[in-house]
C-alpha positions in Angstrom: 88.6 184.6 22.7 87.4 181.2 22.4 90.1 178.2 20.7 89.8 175.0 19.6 92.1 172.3 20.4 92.9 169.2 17.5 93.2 166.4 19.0 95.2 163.7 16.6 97.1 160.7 16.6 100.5 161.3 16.0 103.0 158.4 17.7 104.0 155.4 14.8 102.3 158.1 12.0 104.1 160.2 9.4 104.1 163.3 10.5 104.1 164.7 7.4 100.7 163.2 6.9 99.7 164.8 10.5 100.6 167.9 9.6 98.6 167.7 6.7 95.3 166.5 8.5 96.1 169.3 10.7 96.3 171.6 8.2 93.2 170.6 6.7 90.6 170.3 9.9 91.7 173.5 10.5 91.2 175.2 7.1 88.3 173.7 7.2 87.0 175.2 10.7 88.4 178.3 10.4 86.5 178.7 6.9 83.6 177.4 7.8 83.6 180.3 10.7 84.7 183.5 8.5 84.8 182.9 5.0 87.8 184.1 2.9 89.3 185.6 5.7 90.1 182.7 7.8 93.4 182.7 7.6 93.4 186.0 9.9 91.6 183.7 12.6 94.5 180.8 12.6 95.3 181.3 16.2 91.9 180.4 17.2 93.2 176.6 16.7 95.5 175.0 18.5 97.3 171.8 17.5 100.4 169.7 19.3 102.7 170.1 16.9 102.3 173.8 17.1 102.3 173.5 20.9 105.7 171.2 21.1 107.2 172.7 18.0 110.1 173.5 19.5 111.0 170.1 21.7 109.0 167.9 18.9 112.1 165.4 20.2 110.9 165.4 23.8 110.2 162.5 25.8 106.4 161.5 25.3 105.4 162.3 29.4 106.5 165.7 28.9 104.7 165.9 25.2 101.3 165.4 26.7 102.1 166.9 29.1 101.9 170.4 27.3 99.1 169.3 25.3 97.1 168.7 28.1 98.4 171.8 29.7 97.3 173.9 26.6 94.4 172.0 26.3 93.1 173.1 29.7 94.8 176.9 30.1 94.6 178.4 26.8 91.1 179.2 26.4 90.0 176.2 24.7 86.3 175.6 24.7 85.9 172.9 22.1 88.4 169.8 21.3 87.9 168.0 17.8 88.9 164.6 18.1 90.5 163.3 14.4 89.5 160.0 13.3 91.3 157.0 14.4 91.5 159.1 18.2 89.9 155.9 20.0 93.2 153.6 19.3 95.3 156.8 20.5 96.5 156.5 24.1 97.1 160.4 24.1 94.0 161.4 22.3 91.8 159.0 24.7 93.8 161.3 27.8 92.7 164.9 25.7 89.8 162.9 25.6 89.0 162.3 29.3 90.8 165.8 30.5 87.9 167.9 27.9 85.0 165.5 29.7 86.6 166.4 32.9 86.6 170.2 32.4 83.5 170.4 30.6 84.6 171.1 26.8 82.5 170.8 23.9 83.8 167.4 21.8 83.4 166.8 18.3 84.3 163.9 16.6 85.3 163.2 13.1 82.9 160.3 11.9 84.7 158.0 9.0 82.3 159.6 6.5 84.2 163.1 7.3 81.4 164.6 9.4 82.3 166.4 12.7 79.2 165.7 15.3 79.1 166.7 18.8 79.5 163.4 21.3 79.9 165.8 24.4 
């Protein structure tokens, strides 16, 4: 099965507000893809809050490091990089591992749009 991994920035946000965004991008997706059954589809996403969930308090080396870990082993075919990802030092490093490995890159345009840029 093919994922998709969000790539946001999350260090000096709320993550409240992340978790939101989160939440919404991948409503979004996963409705886009199957209708009013999306929700049975949710593990088709993968976030980093939902991949450090349980250490969310761990030093920011090993963070990334399971991001870019999950990034790379779980399948993922396509990375969506959030707005605002350019002034993020860990979403520029998703950025760069997905161009290294060949992944399909969206990017969310200020007007809301998602278009491919890889």
């Amino acid at each position: 099965m093919s994922k998709i991994y969000i790539s946001i920035p999350i260090s000096g946000h709320d993550l409240d507000e992340v978790n939101k965004k989160l939440a919404r991008v991948k409503e979004e997706y996963l409705k886009g893809l199957y209708g009013d059954k999306w929700a049975q589809h949710s593990d088709e996403v993968i976030t980093p809050i939902e991949i450090n969930k349980e250490n969310l308090n761990a030093p920011y080396p090993t963070l990334m490091g399971k991001d870019i870990e999950a990034l790379l082993d779980q399948e993922c075919d396509t990375v969506f990089l959030c707005s605002g990802w350019r002034d993020s030092k860990g979403c520029r490093l998703e950025y760069h591992a997905a161009c290294i490995y060949g992944k399909h890159i969206l990017e969310e345009r200020d007007n809301g749009k998602w278009v491919f840029i890889n």
